[in-house]
Structures are given as structure tokens and as C-alpha cells.
C-alpha positions as CSV (number, residue, x, y, z in Angstrom):
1,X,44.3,152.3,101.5
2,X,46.4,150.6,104.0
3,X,49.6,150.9,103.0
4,X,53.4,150.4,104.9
5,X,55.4,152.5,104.6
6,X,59.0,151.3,105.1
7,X,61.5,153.9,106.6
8,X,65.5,153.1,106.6
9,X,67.5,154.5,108.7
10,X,70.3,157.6,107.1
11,X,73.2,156.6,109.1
12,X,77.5,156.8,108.2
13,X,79.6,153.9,108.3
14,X,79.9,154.2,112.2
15,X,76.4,153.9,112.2
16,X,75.8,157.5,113.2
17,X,72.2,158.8,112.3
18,X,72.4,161.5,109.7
19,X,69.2,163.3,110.3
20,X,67.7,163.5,113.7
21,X,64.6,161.7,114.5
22,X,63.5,164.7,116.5
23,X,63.6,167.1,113.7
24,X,61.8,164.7,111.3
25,X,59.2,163.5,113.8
26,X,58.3,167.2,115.2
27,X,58.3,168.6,111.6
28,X,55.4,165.8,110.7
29,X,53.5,167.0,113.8
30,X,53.8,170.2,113.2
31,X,52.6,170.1,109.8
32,X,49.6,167.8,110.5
33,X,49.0,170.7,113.4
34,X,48.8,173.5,110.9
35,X,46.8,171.5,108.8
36,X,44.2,171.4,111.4
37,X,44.7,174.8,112.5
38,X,43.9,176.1,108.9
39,X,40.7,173.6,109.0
40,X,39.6,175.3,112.0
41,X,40.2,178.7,110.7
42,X,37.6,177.8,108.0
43,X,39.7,177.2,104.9
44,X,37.8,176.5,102.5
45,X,40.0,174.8,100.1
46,X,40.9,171.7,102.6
47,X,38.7,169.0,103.5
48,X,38.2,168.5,107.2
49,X,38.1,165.1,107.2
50,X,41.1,164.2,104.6
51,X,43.4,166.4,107.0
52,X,42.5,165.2,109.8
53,X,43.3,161.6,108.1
54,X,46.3,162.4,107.1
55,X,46.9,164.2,110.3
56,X,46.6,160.7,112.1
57,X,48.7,159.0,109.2
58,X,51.8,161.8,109.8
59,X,51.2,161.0,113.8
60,X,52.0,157.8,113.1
61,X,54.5,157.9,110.8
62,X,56.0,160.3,113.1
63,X,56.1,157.7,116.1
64,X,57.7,154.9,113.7
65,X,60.3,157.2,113.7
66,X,60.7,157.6,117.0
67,X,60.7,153.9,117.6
68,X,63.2,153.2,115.1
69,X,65.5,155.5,116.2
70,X,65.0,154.8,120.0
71,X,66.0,151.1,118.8
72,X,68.4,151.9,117.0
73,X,70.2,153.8,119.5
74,X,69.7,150.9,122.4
75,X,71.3,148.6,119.9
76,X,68.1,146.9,118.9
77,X,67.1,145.8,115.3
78,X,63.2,147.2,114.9
């Protein structure tokens, strides 16, 4: 399951971003990092190796983030 997952850009008609990408990407993070912190607590109700998967997958997504919003910011079209 390899999926893309596009993610456009919430900006105003001055092409102001809407939400910020540091809010977004540290709120992926942190999730995925309480994920794991209940894993390691022994929670038995999540599998270790699905959240650490979709750990990884919010990393990710996190860092698209980032690097769509550091582009868009420098003027670039990624």
C-alpha cells in the first residue's frame, strides 16, 4: 500500500498560507510520538508494528509539508 498522497497548499488570493506548516507538521510528529509512547507503555490495544508504520508514514507526510511550504515561500513551484 503505496499510496501519494497529494497535499495543496491553503493560501488567500495574495498567496498567503492559511495554516502554518509548523503547526501541521509538529502536530503529525507529535501524534506519531504519543503513538509510540503508549506502545512503549504496554498498550495493549495498539499494534507495535502498525504504529510504528504509520509513525514513519506521518514523518513523512510531515516533511512533505515542510518542503512544500519551504518552496513555496522561496518562490518555487514543488
Amino acid at each position: 500500500m503505496n499510496r501519494e498522497v497529494t497535499l495543496p497548499l491553503i493560501v488567500d488570493d495574495r498567496g498567503t498560507l492559511q495554516v502554518s506548516a509548523a503547526d501541521v507538521s509538529k502536530l503529525l510528529r507529535t501524534l506519531g510520538g504519543r503513538w509510540l509512547h503508549l506502545v512503549e507503555a504496554g498498550a495493549e490495544d495498539l499494534d507495535e508494528d502498525t504504529v510504528a508504520a504509520l509513525t514513519i508514514e506521518l514523518a513523512k507526510l510531515a516533511d512533505r509539508i515542510d518542503v512544500a511550504c519551504i518552496a513555496h515561500s522561496s518562490g518555487g513551484t514543488s
